[in-house]
C-alpha positions, 0 to 999 in steps of 0.5 A: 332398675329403669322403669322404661325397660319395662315400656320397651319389654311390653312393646317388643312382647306385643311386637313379637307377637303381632309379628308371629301371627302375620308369620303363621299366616303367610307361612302357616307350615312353619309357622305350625312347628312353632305353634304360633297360631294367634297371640296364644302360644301354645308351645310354653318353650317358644312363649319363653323365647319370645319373652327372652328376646323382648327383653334383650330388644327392650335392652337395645332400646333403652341403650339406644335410647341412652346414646342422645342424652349423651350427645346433649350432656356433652354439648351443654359441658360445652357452651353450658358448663355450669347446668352441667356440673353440680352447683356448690355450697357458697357463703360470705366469709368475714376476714376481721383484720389484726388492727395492730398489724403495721402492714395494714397501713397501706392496704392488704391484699387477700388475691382471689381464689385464696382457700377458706379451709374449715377448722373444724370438721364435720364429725370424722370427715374432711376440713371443707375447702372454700374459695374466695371469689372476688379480690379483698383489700384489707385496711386499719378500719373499723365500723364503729356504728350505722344508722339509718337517718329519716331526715338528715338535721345536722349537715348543711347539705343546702349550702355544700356545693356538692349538694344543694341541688339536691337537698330536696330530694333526700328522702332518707340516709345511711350514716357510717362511723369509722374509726382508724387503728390507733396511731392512724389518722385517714390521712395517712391511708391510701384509701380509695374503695370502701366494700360493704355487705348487707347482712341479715336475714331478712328483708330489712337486708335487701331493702336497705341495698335497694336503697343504697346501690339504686338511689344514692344522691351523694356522699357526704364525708364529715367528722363526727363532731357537731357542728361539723369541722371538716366537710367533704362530698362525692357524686352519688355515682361512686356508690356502685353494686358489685359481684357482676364481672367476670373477674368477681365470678364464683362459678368458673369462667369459660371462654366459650360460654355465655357469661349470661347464663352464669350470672343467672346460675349464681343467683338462683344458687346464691343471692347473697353473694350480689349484696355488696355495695362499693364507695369509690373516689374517697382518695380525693377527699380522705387526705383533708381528715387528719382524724382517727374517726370519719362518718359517711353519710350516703343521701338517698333519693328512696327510704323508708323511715321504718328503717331509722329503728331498725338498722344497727351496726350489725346490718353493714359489714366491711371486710366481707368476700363470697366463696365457694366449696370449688377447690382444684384436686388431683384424684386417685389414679384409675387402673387402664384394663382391656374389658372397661370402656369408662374409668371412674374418676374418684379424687379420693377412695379412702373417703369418696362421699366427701368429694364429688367431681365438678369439672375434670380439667386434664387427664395424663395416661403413663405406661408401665414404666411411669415415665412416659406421658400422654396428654388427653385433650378434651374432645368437646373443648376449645375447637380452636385450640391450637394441638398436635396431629397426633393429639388424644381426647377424653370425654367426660359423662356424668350420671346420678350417684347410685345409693347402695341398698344398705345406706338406704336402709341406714338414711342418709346424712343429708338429703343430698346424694350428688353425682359420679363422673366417667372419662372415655379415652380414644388415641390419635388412631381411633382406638379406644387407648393405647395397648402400653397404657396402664394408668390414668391421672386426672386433674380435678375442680371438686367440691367436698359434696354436702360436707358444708351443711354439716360444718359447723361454725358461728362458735368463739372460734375460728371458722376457717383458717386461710392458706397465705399469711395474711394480717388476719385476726379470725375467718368466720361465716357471716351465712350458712352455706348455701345447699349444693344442688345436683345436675339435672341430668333429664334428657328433655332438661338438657334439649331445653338448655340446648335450645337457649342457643337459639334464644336471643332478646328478640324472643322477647321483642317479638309478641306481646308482653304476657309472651315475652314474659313467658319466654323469660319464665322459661329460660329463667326456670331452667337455672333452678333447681328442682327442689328451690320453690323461693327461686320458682316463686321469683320467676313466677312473679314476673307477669310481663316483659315488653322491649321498645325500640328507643334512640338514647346518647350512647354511655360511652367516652369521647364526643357525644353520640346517639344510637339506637337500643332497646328498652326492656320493661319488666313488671313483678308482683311484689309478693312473689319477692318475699325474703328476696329482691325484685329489685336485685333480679331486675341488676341481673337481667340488665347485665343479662341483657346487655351481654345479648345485645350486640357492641353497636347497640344498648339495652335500657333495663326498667322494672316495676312492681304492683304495689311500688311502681317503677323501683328501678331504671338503669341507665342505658348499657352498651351491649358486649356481644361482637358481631364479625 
């Protein structure tokens, strides 16, 4: 029961009874034939009415009540879909490719959204359903060894023209052998883009992607023979961190929504899926090697020569995706019925605990013939879609799950229980459906709930198996899935979240730098979930957020211009980053900043840290929100 129906109880008893004394005094005659005197009531009979209808008042509270948490529920489905919607379970998955497979030679293609479908399940429930976020190309490679170099002896970096400016800025390198699939030389690949992942689970991971993404001088592509036969270099800038674009996003796209808080969500759920690095432009100098076997060696301005007894081969992987249990289902149909307002939409009634609705994207109604069909539209959806006068709606409310008293009893699987969501109709009159309506079909974004922390993989087998054909060799997990976390369906939750609406960059110029920081702090703090005390630790770690107004040329092609932006400086306390990245949070907020920024201005992003100092300084980045 609601511990506020008890609030609402009390207030309407003493508002009865405070009423009834004012009662008797001004019509005492009346009053006398109730027995109502002063706040004793004499009569036990009218005692008991006035106690029934406290209860039944504090009931229209509680509903009433009820009705604005609703409005702001469906207006964060709008402009913030994923606060609203369950967060789920994400992991990086390694497709090893089949070296023999002569398709491979040219490059193999995993598209995007390709399903991960786990091999074994968890006990007697479903195989969980991943899947991929990002486009994966496949090629004949394999990574032979890493190591990372304090000094780099054996390249003659001070006489290549692509490095002898930089020579003495190299504070350290990451070497890379790569060997190609037998009877294949580099020069017959048409290789452009190399994407590696940081593993482990540590902070060797994230210190060495720091390094990697934030540093890199160049690249220095050799045979692995000494001295060297064959010696070719790329800029540093070929060197680019990934998963920031909307077409790498895990969390579902929507053209409403600000993409900002998106890349937040994805992090505060997820980091890992951030911790990719991508080497372009290696066709350039690829069809110069005529060798099964390669070495790339990445020069980097910032190192650590603690890391030269650390790092192996099993802290870089190739051929590694993000994915996430987001899948798309058709639930079971929900029977129309004239004494039920909502309709409970369950993807599966044989098994409802291992599928929770993330989005419902398209609900139908049919007649008792099943052959006629009406479309519903979403009520709070795009407003300028273009729809028929006669069009009908649908709208979408979400609420905890409630946990049957015989479960509690029994304990839960896992600590998570999740959420049910609830459709409302009305027709193109208003009504609530139409009188020759019997059933509804909906078309569902789900996730299998907390199936993924109970699947099991990092056996010898297969951990998944994909649903195209593909020059695949096995599918494993190269992280455990991540927690799925629940909606915070608080009514003070969602008006915070309503309220960024009205939070723009200039909430952080205006003020001085502990407000700024503030600020920041609660924005941030509004994309974590109740229960991640590393991700409140991060936020609590940043101390200070100062924006200057700066006149930088503009980082954009054609003739040379100068504009006016802003330089956003974030200090962090280094401690607070424990197992994580500082350095990781200030790449988000850079791109968070810029998508606030208007298309004729930039936003200059620079963290430091306590004990590091500066340890990042992007280059200025033209803002994307248009102005009309």
């Amino acid at each position: 029961m609601d511990p506020r129906l008890l609030k609402h109880y009390n207030t309407e008893l003493a508002h009865l009874r405070e009423m009834g004394v004012e009662f008797a005094q001004q019509f005492p005659k009346i009053a006398a034939r109730l027995g109502i005197n002063d706040f004793n009531v004499a009569d036990p009979y009218v005692e008991r009415l006035l106690e029934g209808t406290a209860f039944l008042a504090a009931r229209v509270q509680l509903k009433l009540e009820e009705e604005f948490p609703r409005f702001t529920q469906h207006l964060t489905q709008v402009v913030l879909p994923q606060s609203a919607c369950p967060t789920p379970s994400m992991l990086i998955a390694r497709l090893a490719p089949d070296l023999g497979n002569p398709n491979l030679a040219t490059g193999f293609t995993v598209p995007r959204h390709t399903a991960l479908i786990a091999s074994q399940a968890s006990g007697d429930a479903v195989h969980c359903q991943f899947r991929t976020g990002a486009d994966l190309t496949l090629w004949p490679l394999e990574l032979t060894d890493a190591r990372y170099l304090a000094q780099v002896t054996d390249l003659p970096l001070t006489t290549l023209p692509g490095t002898r400016a930089l020579a003495r800025r190299v504070k350290g390198a990451l070497r890379l052998r790569l060997l190609a699939a037998e009877g294949l030389s580099f020069d017959m690949l048409s290789l452009d883009s190399l994407r590696l992942y940081f593993a482990g689970g540590d902070d060797t991971a994230w210190k060495l992607f720091e390094f990697v993404t934030g540093s890199a001088l160049a690249v220095v592509i050799s045979t692995p023979q000494r001295p060297v036969s064959r010696v070719d270099t790329l800029a540093g800038d070929v060197v680019s961190s990934t998963g920031f674009d909307d077409d790498e996003a895990l969390l579902p796209v929507t053209p409403n929504a600000f993409q900002g808080y998106r890349l937040l969500h994805e992090y505060f759920a997820f980091a890992e899926r951030f911790r990719f690095a991508r080497i372009d432009g290696l066709s350039a100098v690829l069809p110069a090697f005529a060798s099964r076997e390669i070495e790339l060696t990445i020069l980097l301005a910032n190192g650590d020569a603690a890391l030269e007894r650390v790092i192996s081969r099993e802290h870089l992987l190739l051929d590694c995706v993000p994915a996430i249990n987001l899948f798309s289902k058709h639930a079971d149909r929900a029977f129309v019925s004239d004494n039920v307002a909502e309709f409970h939409v369950v993807p599966d009634r044989t098994r409802p605990l291992d599928f929770e609705v993330h989005t419902v994207t398209a609900v139908s109604g049919y007649g008792a013939g099943d052959d006629s069909e009406q479309v519903f539209h979403p009520f709070y959806g795009d407003f300028l879609a273009d729809r028929p006068e006669d069009a009908a709606y649908f709208t979408v409310r979400r609420e905890p799950r409630v946990v049957p008293a015989e479960r509690k009893r029994s304990g839960y699987r896992t600590e998570y229980v999740g959420s049910e969501v609830f459709v409302s109709i009305v027709d193109p009159r208003e009504a609530p459906y139409s009188g020759d309506l019997r059933q509804l079909s909906f078309e569902t974004l789900c996730t299998n709930r907390d199936l993924p922390l109970l699947m099991p993989h990092g056996g010898t087998q297969n951990d998944f198996a994909l649903d195209i054909a593909a020059p695949v060799a096995s599918v494993r997990c190269v992280t455990r899935p991540s927690p799925p976390a629940a909606p915070c369906l608080d009514f003070g939750h969602n008006w915070r979240l309503v309220d960024q609406l009205a939070l723009h960059y200039l909430s952080l110029y205006d003020g001085d730098a502990r407000e700024g920081a503030a600020a920041l702090r609660s924005l941030l703090s509004l994309h974590v979930s109740g229960n991640d005390e590393v991700s409140r630790r991060q936020i609590a770690g940043i101390l200070s957020v100062h924006a200057t107004p700066v006149v930088r040329r503009l980082p954009m092609p054609g003739p040379i211009a100068f504009g006016r932006g802003l330089q956003i400086e974030l200090s962090a306390e280094d401690m607070a980053f424990q197992g994580g990245s500082a350095y990781l949070l200030g790449c988000v907020l850079d791109r968070f900043f810029a998508r606030y920024v208007s298309i004729n201005a930039f936003v200059q992003t620079v963290l430091r840290t306590t004990t590091r100092g500066e340890i990042l300084r992007l280059p200025p980045r033209c803002g994307i929100r248009q102005i009309f």
